[in-house]
C-alpha positions in Angstrom: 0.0 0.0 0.0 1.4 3.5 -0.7 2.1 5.6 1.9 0.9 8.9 -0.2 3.5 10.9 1.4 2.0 14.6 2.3 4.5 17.1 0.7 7.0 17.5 -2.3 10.2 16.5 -1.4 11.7 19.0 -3.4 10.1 22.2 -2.5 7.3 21.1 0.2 4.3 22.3 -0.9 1.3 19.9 0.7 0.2 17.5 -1.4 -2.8 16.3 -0.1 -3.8 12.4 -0.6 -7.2 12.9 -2.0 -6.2 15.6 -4.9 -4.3 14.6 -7.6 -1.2 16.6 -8.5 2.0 14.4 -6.9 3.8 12.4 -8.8 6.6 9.3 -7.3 9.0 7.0 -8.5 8.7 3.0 -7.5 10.2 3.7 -3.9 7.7 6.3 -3.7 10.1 9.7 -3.5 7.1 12.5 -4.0 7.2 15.3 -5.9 4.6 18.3 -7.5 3.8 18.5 -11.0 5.6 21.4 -11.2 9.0 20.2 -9.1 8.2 17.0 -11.6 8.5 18.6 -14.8 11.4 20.5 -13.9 13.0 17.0 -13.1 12.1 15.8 -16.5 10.1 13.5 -15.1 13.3 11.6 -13.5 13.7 11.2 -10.1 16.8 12.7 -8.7 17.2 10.3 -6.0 17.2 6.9 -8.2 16.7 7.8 -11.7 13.5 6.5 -11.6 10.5 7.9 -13.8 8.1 10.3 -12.0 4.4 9.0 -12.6 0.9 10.1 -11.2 0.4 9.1 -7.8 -3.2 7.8 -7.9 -5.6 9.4 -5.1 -6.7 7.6 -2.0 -10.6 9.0 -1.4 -13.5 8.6 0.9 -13.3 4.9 3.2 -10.0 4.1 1.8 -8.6 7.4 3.2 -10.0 6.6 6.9 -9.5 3.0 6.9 -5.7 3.6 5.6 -5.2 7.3 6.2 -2.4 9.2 4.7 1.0 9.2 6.1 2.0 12.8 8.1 5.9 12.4 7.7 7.0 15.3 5.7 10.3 14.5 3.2 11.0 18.1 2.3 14.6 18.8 3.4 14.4 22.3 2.9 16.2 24.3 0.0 15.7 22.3 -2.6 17.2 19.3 -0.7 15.7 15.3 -0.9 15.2 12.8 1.8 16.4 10.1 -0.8 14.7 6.9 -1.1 14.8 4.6 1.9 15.8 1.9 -0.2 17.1 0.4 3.4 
C-alpha cells in the first residue's frame, strides 16, 4: 500500500492524498507537477520515472489514512529513497 506521502520533497508544498497533483517513482520519493516537470520527469534520488500518484478518497482514506511524515529537506534538498 502506498504511503501517499504529504508534501514534495523537493520544494514542500502539501500535497494532499485525495487531490491529484503528486507524482513518485517505484520507492515512492514525491514530488509536484511542477517540481516533476522541472525533473524531466526523473527522479533525482534513483533515476527512476516520475508517474501520477493515484488518489486515495473517501473509506479508503479513513481505513488507511495518509502518512503525516514530511520529506522536504528544505532548500531544494531530498530525503532520498529509503531503499534500506
Amino acid at each position: 500500500m502506498l504511503e501517499m506521502r504529504p508534501d514534495c520533497e523537493r520544494c514542500g508544498i502539501d500535497l494532499p492524498a485525495d487531490h491529484g497533483g503528486a507524482f513518485i517513482c517505484s520507492f515512492e520519493c514525491t514530488f509536484c507537477a511542477t517540481c516533476a516537470d522541472d525533473l524531466d520527469e526523473r527522479c533525482p534520488n534513483c533515476g527512476g520515472e516520475l508517474l501520477d500518484r493515484p488518489a486515495r478518497v473517501g473509506a479508503a482514506l479513513t481505513d488507511h489514512p495518509a502518512s503525516t511524515v514530511r520529506r522536504y529537506g528544505g532548500a531544494g534538498v531530498s530525503a532520498g529513497p529509503d531503499i534500506g
